[in-house]
C-alpha positions in Angstrom: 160.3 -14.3 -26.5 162.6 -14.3 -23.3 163.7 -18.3 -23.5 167.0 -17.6 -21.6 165.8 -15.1 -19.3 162.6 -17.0 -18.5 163.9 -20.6 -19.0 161.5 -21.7 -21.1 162.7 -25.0 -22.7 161.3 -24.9 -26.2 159.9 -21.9 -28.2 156.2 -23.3 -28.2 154.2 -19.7 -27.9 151.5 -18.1 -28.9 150.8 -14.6 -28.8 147.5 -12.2 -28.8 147.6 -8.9 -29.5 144.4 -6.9 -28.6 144.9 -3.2 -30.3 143.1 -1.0 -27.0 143.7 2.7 -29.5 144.7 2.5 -33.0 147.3 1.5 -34.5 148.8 2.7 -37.7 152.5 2.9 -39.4 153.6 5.8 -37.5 153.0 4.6 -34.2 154.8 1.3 -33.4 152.7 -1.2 -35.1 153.5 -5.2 -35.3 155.7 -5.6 -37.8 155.8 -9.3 -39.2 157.3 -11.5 -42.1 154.9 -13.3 -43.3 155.3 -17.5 -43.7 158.8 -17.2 -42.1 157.6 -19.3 -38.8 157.3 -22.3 -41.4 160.9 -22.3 -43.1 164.4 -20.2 -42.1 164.9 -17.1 -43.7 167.9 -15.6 -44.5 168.4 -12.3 -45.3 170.4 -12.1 -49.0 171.2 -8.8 -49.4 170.2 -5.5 -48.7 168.3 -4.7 -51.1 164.4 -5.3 -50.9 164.0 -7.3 -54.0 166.5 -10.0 -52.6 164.6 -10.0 -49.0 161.0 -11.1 -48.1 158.5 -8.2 -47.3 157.9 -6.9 -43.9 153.9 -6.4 -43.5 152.8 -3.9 -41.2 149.6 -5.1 -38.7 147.2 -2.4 -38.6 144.0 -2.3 -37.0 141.1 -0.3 -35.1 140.5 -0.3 -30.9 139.3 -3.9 -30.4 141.4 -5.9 -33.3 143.4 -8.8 -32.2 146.1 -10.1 -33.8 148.1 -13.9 -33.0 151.3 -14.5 -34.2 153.3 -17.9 -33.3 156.8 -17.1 -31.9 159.1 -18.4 -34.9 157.4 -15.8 -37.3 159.6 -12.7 -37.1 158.2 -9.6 -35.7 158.9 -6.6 -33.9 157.9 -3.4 -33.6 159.4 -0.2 -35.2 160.3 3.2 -33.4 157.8 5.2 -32.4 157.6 8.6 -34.4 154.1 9.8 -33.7 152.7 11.5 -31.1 149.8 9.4 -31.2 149.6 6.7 -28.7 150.1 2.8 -28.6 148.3 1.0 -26.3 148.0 -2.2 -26.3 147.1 -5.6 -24.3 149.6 -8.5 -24.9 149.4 -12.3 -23.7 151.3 -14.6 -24.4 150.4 -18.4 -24.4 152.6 -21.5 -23.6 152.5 -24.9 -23.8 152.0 -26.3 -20.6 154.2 -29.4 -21.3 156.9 -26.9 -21.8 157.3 -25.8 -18.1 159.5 -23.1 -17.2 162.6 -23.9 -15.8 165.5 -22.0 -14.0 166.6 -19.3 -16.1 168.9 -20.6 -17.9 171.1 -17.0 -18.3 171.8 -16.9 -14.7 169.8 -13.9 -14.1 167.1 -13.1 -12.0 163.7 -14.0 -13.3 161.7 -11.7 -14.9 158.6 -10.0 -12.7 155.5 -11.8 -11.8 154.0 -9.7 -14.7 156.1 -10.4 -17.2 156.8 -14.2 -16.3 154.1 -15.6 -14.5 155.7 -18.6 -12.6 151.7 -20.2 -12.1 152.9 -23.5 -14.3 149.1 -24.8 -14.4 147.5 -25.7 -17.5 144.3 -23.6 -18.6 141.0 -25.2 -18.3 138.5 -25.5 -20.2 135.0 -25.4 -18.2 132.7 -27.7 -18.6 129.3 -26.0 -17.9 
């Protein structure tokens, strides 16, 4: 998550990630660590049995996965020739208003920060 770039006050983000082809180990999938958004990890050593394991997100066209923005994730290079393709939003809070960046920079485009600050509705039909 871009907090200094985008000026968002507190880390309080959710995102969705909707798999539009598949994605498997070769091609840039979510890697996560699972139940590290509930306590710190620290990395002890270099070895695997001293670190927590990485879990790879795999799914079919259509499979969405949510991820809160304390658990570590990323994604790893892509090595396939197969492609990635994928929709990504990304929900705040909307008592946690974006604010200046606080880097200095220039804010992010419209599509990757969009600067509409009001809260989602639910509708009541």
């Amino acid at each position: 998550m871009k907090t200094v770039e985008d000026g968002m006050p507190r880390m309080r983000v959710l995102t969705a990630w909707t798999m539009l082809t598949e994605n498997k180990e070769f091609n840039a999938p979510l890697d996560v660590i699972p139940g590290s958004h509930k306590e710190y990890v620290s990395c002890a050593g270099i070895t695997q049995e001293k670190n927590r394991n990485i879990k790879v997100t795999h799914g079919k066209p259509g499979t969405v996965a949510f991820h809160e923005c304390h658990l570590i994730h990323g994604s790893p290079d892509h090595i396939s020739g197969t492609p990635r393709t994928l929709l990504m939003a990304v929900y705040n809070s909307y008592k946690n208003k974006l604010v200046k960046p606080f880097s200095g920079q220039t804010p992010r485009p419209h599509y990757l920060r969009n600067p509409d600050q009001n809260a989602v509705k639910a509708s009541q039909e």
